[in-house]
DRENVO-944376 format. One line per 3 residues: number of its first residue (from 1); their letters; for each residue z, x, y of N, C-alpha, C. Coordinates in pm, 1 decimal, padded with zeros to 6 digits. Atoms other than C-alpha are relative to their C-alpha. Example, Ala and Ser with C-alpha at 12.3 -4.5 7.8 and 13.67 -1.06 7.14 Angstrom:
% residues 2
1> AS> 00000.0 00089.0 -00119.0 00780.0 01230.0 -00450.0 00000.0 00090.0 00120.0; -00006.0 -00082.0 -00119.0 00714.0 01367.0 -00106.0 00073.0 -00077.0 00109.0
***
This chain:
% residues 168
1> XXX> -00120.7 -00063.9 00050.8 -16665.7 00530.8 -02890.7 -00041.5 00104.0 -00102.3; 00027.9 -00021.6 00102.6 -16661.2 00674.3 -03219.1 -00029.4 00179.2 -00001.1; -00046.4 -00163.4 -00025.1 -16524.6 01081.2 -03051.3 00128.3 00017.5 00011.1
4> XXX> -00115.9 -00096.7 00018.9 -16272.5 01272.4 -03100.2 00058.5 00149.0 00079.0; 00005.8 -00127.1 -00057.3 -16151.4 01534.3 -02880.9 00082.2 00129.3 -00088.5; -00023.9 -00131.8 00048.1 -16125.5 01879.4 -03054.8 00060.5 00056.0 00011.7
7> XXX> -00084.4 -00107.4 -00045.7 -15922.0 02131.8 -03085.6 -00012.0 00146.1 00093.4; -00005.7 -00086.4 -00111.4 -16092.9 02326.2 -02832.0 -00032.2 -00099.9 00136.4; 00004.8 00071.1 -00101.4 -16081.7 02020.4 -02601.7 -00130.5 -00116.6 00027.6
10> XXX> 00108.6 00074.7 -00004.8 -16416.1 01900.8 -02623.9 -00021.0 -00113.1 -00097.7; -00004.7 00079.7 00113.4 -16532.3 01594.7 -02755.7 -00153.2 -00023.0 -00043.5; 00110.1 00020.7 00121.0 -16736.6 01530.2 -03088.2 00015.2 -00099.4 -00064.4
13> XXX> 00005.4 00095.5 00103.3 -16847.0 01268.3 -03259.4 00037.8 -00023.2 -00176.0; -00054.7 -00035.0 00127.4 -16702.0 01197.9 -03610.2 -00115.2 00028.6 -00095.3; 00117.9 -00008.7 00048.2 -17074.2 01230.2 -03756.7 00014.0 00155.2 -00021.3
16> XXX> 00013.2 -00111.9 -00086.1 -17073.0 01500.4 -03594.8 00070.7 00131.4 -00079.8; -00145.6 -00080.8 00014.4 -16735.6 01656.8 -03699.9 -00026.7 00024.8 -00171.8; 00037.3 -00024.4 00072.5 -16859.6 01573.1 -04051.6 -00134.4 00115.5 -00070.6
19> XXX> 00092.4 -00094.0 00053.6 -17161.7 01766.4 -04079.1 00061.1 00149.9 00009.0; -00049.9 -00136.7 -00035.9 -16937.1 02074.2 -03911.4 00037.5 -00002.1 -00145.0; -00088.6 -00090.4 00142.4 -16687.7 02064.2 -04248.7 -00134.2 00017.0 -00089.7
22> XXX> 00104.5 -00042.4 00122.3 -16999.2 02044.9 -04487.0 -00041.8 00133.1 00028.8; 00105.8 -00200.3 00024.0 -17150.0 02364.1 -04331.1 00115.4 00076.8 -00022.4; -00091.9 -00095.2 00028.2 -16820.3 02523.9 -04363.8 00049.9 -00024.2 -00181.3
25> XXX> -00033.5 00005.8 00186.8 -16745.2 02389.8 -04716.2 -00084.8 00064.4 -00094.8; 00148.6 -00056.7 00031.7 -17140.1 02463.5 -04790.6 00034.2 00193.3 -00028.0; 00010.0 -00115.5 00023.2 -17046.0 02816.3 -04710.3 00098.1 00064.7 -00063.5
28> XXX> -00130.1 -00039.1 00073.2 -16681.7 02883.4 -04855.1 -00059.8 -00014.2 -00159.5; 00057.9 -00006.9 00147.0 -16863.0 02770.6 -05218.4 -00142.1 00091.3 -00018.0; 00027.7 -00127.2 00023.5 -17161.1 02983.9 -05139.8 00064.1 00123.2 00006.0
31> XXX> -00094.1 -00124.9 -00021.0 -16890.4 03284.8 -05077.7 00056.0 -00019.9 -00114.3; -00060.0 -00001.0 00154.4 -16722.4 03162.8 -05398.7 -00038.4 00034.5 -00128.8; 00104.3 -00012.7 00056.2 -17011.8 03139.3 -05609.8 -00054.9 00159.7 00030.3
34> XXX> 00053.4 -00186.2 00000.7 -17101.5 03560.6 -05473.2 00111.3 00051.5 -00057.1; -00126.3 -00056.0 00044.3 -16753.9 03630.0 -05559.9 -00018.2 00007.8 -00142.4; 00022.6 00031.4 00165.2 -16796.8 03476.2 -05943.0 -00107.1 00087.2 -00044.3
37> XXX> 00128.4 -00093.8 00081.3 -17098.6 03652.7 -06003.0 -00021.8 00151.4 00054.9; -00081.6 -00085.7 -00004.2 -17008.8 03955.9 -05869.8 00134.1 00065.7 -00079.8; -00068.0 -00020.3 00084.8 -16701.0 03960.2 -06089.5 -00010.2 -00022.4 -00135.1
40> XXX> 00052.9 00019.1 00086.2 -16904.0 03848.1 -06347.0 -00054.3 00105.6 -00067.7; 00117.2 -00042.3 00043.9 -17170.9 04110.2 -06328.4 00120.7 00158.9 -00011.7; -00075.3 -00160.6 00061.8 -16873.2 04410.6 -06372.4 00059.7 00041.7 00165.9
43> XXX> -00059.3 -00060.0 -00121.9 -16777.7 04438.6 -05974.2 00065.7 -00135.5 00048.4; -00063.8 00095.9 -00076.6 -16628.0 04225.1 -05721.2 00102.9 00014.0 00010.3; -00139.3 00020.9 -00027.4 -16285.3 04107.6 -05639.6 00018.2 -00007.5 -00154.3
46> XXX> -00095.6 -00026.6 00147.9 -16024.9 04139.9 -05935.1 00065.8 -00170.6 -00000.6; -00000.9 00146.8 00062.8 -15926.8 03785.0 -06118.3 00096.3 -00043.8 00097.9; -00110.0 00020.7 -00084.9 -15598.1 03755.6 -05933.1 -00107.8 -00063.1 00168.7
49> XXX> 00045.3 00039.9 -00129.9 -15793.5 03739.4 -05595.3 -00138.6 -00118.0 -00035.2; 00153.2 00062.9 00016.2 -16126.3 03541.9 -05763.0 00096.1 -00121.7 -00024.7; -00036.9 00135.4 00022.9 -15876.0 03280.8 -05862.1 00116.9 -00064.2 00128.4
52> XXX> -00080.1 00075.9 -00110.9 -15687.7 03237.2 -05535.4 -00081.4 -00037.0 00125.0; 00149.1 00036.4 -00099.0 -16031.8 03217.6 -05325.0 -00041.1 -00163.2 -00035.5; 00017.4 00144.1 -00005.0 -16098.5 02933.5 -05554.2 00089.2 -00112.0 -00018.0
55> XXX> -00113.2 00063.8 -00018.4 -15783.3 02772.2 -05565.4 -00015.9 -00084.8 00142.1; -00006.2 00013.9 -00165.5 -15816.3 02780.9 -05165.0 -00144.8 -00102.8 -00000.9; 00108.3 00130.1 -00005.3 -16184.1 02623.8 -05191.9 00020.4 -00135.2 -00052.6
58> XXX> -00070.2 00071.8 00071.4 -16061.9 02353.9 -05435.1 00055.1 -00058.1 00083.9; -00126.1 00078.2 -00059.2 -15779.1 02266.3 -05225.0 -00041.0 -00074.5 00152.6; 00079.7 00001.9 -00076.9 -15993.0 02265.4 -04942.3 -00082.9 -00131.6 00036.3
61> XXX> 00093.2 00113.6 -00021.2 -16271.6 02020.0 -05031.5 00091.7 -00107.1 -00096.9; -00111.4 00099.9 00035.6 -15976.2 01803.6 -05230.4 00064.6 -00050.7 00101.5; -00057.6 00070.2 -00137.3 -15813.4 01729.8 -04911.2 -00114.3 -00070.2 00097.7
64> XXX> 00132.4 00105.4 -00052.8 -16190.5 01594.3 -04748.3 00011.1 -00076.2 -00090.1; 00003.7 00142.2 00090.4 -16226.7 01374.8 -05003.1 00076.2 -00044.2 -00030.9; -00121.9 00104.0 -00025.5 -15865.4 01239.7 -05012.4 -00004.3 -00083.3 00111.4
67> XXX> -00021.3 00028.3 -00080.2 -15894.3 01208.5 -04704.2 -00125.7 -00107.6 00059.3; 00141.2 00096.5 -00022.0 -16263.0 01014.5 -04687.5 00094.5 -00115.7 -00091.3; -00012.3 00099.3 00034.1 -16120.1 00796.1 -04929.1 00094.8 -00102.1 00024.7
70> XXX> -00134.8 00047.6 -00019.9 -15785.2 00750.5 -04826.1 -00007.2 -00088.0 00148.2; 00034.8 00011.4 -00123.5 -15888.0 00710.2 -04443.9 -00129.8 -00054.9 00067.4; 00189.9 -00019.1 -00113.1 -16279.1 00742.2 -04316.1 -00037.5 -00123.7 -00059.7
73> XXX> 00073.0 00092.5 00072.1 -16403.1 00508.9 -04627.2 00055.2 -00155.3 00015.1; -00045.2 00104.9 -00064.6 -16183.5 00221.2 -04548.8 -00032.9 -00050.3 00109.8; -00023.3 -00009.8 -00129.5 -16196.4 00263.5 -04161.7 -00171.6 -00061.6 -00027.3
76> XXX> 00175.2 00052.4 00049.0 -16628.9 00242.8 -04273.6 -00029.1 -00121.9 -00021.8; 00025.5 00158.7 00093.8 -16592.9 -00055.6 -04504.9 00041.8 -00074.1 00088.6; -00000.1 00146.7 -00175.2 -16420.7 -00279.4 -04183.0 -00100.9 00015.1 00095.3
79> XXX> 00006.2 -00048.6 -00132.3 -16603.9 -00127.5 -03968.2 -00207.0 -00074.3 -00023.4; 00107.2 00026.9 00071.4 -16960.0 -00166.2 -04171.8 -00000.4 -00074.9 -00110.8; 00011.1 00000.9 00126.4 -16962.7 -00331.0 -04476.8 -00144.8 -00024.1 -00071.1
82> XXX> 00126.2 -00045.3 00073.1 -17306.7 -00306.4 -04554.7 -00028.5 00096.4 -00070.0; 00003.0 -00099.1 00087.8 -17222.4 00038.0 -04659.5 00099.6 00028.0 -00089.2; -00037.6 00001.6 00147.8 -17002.2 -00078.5 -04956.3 -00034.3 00093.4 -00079.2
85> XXX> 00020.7 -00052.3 00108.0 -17222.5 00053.0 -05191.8 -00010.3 00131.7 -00005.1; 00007.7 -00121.6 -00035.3 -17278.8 00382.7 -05033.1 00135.9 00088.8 -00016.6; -00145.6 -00007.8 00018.0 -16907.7 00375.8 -05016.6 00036.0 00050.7 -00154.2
88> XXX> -00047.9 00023.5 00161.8 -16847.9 00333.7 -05391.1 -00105.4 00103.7 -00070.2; 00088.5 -00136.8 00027.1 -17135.0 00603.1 -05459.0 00053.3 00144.7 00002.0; -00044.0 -00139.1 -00066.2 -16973.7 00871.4 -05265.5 00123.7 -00006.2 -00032.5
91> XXX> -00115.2 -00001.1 00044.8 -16648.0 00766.6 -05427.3 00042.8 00048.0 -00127.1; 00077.1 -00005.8 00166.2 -16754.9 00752.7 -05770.1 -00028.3 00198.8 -00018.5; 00032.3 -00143.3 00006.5 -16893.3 01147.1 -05681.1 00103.0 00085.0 00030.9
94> XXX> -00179.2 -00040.5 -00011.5 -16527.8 01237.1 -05552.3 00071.2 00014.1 -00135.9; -00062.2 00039.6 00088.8 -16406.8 01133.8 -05867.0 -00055.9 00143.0 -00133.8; 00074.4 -00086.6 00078.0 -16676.7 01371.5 -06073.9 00006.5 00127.5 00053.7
97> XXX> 00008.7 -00155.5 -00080.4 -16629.0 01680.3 -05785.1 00123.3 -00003.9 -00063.1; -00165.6 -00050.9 00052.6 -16237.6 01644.5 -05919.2 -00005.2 00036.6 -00132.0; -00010.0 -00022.1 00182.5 -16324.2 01671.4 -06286.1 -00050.7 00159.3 00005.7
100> XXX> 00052.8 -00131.7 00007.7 -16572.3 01971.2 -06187.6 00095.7 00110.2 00038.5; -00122.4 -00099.6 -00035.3 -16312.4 02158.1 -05995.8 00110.2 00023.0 -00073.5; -00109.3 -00048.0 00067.0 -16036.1 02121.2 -06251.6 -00081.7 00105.0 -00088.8
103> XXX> 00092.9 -00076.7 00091.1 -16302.2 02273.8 -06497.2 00030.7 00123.8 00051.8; 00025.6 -00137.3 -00058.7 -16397.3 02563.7 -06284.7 00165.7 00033.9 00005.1; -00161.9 -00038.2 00003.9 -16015.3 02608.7 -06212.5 00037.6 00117.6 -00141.8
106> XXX> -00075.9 -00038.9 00153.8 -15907.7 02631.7 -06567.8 -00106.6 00136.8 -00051.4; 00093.4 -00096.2 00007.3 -16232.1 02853.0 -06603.6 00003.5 00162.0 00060.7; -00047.1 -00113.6 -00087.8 -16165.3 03097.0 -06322.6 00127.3 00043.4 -00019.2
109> XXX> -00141.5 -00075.9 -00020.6 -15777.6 03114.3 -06393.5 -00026.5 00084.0 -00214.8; 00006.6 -00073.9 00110.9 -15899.0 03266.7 -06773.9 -00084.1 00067.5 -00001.5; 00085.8 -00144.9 -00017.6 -16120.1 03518.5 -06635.7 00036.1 00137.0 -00044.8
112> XXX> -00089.6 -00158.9 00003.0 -15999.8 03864.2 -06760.3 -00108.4 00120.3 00107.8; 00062.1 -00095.3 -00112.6 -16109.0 04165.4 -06589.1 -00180.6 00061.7 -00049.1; 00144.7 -00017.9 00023.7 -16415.8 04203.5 -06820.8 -00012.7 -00129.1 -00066.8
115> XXX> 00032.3 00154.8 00125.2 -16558.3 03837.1 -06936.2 -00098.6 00005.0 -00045.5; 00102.1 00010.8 00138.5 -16753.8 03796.4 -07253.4 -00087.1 -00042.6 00051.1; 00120.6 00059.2 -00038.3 -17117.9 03705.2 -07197.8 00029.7 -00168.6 -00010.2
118> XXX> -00037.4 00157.9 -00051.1 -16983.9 03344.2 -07274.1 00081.2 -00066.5 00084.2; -00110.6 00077.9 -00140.3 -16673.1 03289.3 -07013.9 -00095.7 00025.4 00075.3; 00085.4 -00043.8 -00102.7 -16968.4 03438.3 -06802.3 -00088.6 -00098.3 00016.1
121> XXX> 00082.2 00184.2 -00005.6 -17234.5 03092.6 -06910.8 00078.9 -00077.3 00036.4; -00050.7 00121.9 -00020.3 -16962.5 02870.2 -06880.2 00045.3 -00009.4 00136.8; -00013.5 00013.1 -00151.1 -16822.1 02969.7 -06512.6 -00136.6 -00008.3 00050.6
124> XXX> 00122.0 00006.6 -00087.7 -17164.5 03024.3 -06413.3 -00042.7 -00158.6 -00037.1; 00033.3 00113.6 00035.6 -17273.3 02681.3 -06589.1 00057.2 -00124.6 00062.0; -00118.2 00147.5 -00116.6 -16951.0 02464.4 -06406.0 -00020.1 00087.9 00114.6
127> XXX> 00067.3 -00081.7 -00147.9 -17028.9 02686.8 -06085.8 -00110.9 -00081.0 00074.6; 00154.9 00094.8 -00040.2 -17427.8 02553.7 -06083.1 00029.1 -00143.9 -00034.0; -00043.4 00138.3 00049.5 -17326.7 02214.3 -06195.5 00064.5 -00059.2 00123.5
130> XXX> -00063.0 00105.3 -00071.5 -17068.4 02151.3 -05900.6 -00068.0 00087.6 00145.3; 00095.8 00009.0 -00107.1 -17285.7 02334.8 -05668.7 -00170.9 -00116.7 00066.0; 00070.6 00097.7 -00032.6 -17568.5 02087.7 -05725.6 00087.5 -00115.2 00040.0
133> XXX> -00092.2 00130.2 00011.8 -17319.5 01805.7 -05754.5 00050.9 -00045.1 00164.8; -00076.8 00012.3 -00161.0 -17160.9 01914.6 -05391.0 -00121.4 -00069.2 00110.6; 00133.8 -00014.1 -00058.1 -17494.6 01984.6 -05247.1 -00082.5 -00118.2 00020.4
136> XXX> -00010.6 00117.9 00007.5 -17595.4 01630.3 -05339.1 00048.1 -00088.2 00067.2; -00109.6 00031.9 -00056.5 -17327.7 01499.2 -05248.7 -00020.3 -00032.6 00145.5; -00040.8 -00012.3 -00168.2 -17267.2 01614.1 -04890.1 -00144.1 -00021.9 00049.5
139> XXX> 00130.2 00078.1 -00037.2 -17696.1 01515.3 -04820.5 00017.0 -00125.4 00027.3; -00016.2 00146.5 00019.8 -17632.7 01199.6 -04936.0 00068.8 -00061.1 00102.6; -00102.4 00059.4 -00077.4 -17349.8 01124.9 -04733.1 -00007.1 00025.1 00144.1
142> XXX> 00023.1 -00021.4 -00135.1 -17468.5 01291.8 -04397.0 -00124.3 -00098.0 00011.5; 00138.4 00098.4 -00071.3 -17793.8 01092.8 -04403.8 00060.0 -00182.6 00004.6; -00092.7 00161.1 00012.5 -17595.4 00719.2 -04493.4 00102.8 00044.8 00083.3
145> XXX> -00137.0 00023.3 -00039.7 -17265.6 00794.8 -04323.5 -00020.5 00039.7 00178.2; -00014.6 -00054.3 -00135.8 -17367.5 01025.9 -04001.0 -00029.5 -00155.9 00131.7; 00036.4 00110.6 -00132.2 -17491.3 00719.8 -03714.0 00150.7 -00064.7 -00034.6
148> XXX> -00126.8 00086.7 -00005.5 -17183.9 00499.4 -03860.8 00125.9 00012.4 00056.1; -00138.7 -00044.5 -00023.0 -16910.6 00726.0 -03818.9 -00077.4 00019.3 00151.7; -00008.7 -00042.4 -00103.0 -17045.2 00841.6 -03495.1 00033.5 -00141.7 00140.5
151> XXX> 00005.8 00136.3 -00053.2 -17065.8 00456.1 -03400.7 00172.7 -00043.7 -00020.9; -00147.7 00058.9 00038.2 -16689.4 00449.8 -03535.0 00079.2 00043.4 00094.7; -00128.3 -00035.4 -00097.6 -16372.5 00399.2 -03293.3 00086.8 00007.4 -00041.1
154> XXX> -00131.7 -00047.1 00019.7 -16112.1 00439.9 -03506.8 00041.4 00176.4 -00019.4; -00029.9 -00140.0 00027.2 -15910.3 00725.9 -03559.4 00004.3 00044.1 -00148.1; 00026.5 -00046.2 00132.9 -16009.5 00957.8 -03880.3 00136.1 00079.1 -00015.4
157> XXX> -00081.7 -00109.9 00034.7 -15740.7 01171.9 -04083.1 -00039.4 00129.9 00074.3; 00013.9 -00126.7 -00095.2 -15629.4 01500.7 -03955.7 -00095.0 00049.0 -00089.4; 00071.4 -00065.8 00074.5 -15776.1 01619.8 -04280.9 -00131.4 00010.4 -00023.0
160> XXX> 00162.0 -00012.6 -00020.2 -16106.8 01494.8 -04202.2 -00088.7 00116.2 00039.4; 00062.3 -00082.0 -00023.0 -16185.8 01755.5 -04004.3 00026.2 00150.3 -00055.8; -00051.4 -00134.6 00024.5 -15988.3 02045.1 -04190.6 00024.0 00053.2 00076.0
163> XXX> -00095.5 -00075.8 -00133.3 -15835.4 02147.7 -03900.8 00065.6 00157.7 -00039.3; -00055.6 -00147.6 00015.9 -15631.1 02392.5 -04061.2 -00021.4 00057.3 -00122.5; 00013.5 -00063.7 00133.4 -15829.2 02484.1 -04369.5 -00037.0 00177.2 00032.5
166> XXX> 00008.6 -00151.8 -00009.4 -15889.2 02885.7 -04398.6 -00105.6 00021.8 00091.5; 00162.8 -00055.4 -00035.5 -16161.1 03025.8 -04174.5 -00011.5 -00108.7 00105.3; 00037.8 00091.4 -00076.6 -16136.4 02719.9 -03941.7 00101.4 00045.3 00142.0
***
């Protein structure tokens, strides 16, 4: 078991389906992260658009991880429970990606159109911070989680796969 047929018909494993959103999440925060420092360094998009890019990323990888915890991580824990602790790891890091993202938020929505060499350390500082943090993160959880889920027959949230996040 443990596939899903796609929205272009074909079917993928939920392992599977997971590693897809990471490379797309992977790349929406590298695109976020060129944006910030770009508008950092005196060019780029204008604040208005730098803070609705990351609004959209934000909202983005907040709905995977509602949705792992709300859905996948449960569906896991019956399904496995050997990977409890892996569980409660990658939950625990949900919990710390939400603190980082309000940060950056509140960070990015007080950008002006020229920011002081210090709003400039501190976005860049919560930027590199929840880029390692993600980066981490989503390793961790493809090397422990990928065989399980792909071994899994239940059905995952729609939001698992971001179906209808931007760019998808």
């Amino acid at each position: 078991m443990g596939i899903s047929t796609g929205p272009d018909g074909r079917l993928a494993a939920f392992g599977n389906q997971l590693i897809d959103v990471h490379i797309w999440l992977r790349e929406e925060l590298a695109r976020l992260r060129d944006d910030v420092d770009d508008h950092l360094a005196g060019g780029g998009e204008r604040p208005r658009e730098l803070r609705a890019h990351c609004l959209a990323f934000c909202s983005a990888l907040t709905r995977h991880h509602t949705a792992e915890d709300e859905g996948v991580f449960p569906a896991l824990a019956r399904h496995s429970p050997e990977l409890a602790p892996v569980l409660e790891q990658l939950a625990h890091d949900h919990h710390m990606v939400t603190g980082m993202l309000g940060r950056l938020q509140d960070l990015v929505d007080g950008i002006g159109p020229a920011p002081s060499p210090a709003e400039a350390r501190r976005v860049r500082g919560e930027l590199d911070g929840l880029v390692a943090l993600v980066e981490s993160h989503f390793t961790y959880e493809e090397k422990k989680l990928v065989d399980a889920l792909n071994a899994l027959g239940a059905p995952l949230p729609d939001d698992f796969a971001l179906r209808d996040a931007p760019g998808r």
